[in-house]
C-alpha positions as CSV (number, residue, x, y, z in Angstrom):
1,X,57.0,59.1,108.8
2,X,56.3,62.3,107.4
3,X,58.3,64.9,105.5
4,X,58.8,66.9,108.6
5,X,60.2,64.3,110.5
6,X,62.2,63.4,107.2
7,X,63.8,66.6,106.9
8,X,64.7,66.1,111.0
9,X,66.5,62.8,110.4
10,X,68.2,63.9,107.5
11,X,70.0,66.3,109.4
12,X,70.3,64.2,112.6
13,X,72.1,62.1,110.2
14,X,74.5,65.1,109.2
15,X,75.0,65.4,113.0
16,X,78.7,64.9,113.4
17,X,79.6,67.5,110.7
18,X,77.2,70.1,112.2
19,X,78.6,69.7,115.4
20,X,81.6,72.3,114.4
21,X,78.9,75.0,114.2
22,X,78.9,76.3,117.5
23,X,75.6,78.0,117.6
24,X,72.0,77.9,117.3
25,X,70.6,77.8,113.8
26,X,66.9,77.7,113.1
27,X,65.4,76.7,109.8
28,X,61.8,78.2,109.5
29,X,60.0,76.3,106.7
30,X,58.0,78.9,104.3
31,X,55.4,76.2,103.1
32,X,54.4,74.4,106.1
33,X,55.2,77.0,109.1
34,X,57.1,74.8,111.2
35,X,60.3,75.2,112.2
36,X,64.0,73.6,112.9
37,X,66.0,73.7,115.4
38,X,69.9,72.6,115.4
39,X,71.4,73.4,118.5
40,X,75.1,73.2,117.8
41,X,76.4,74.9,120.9
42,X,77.7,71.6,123.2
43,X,79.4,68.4,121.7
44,X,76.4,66.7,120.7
45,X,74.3,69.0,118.5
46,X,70.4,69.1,119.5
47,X,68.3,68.8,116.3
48,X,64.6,69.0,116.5
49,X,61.5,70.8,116.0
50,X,61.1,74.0,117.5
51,X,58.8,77.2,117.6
52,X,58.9,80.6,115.7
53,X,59.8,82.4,119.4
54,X,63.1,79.6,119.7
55,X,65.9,81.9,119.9
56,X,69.0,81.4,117.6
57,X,72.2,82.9,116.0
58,X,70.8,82.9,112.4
59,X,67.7,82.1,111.2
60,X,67.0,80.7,108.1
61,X,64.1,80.5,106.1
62,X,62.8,78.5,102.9
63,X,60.8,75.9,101.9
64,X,60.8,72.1,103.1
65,X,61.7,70.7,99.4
66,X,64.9,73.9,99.6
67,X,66.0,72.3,102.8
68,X,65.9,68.6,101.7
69,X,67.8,69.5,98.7
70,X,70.3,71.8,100.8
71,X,70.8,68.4,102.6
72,X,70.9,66.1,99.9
73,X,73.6,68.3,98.4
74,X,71.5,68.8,95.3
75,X,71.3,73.2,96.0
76,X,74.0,74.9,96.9
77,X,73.4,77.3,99.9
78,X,75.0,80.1,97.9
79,X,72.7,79.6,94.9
80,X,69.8,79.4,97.0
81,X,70.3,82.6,98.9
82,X,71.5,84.7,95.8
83,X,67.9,83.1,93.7
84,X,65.8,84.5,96.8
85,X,65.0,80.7,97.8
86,X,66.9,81.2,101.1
87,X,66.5,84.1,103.1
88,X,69.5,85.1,106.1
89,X,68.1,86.8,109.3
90,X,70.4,87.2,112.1
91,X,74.7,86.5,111.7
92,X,75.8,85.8,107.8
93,X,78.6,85.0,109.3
94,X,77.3,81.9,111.1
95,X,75.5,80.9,107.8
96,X,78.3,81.0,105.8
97,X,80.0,78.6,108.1
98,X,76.8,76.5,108.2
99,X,77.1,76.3,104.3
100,X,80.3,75.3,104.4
101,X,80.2,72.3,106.6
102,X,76.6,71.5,104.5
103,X,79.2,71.3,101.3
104,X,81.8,69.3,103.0
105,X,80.0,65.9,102.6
């Protein structure tokens, strides 16, 4: 399995806390150009890979190792956007909320 498909599980395996989202969050990963999509908007949220034209409430952008430490719960999503590591395009709002249920675990 390979890091991109790591970082996929990982937050498959977050799956019943993102579900309280609500919205469509893409992660754009800096280093390897790929990108994630969490579709949050039905009871079951959709998480899988997706493509820089996938439309989405917030976008969010950093790098693969960022995102499995965001998961892992090792970076806090406010630290990481106030040190430039994560960048917000699109509602802060639903980021915040995103960061929020990322810290509840």
């Amino acid at each position: 399995m390979n890091a991109f498909e790591e970082l996929i599980n990982a937050m498959q395996a977050k799956a019943s806390s993102l579900g309280q989202l609500g919205y469509r969050v893409r992660f754009d990963l800096t280093d390897t150009g790929r990108s994630i999509l969490v579709d949050a908007t039905s009871s079951e949220p959709a998480i899988g890979p997706a493509d820089a034209e996938t439309e989405a409430a917030t976008i969010l952008r950093l790098s693969s190792a960022d995102l499995a430490r965001l998961i892992a719960g090792k970076l806090s999503p406010m630290l990481a956007f106030s040190t430039g590591k994560l960048r917000v395009e699109g509602s802060k709002g639903v980021a915040l909320k995103l960061a929020s249920l990322l810290d509840e675990d």
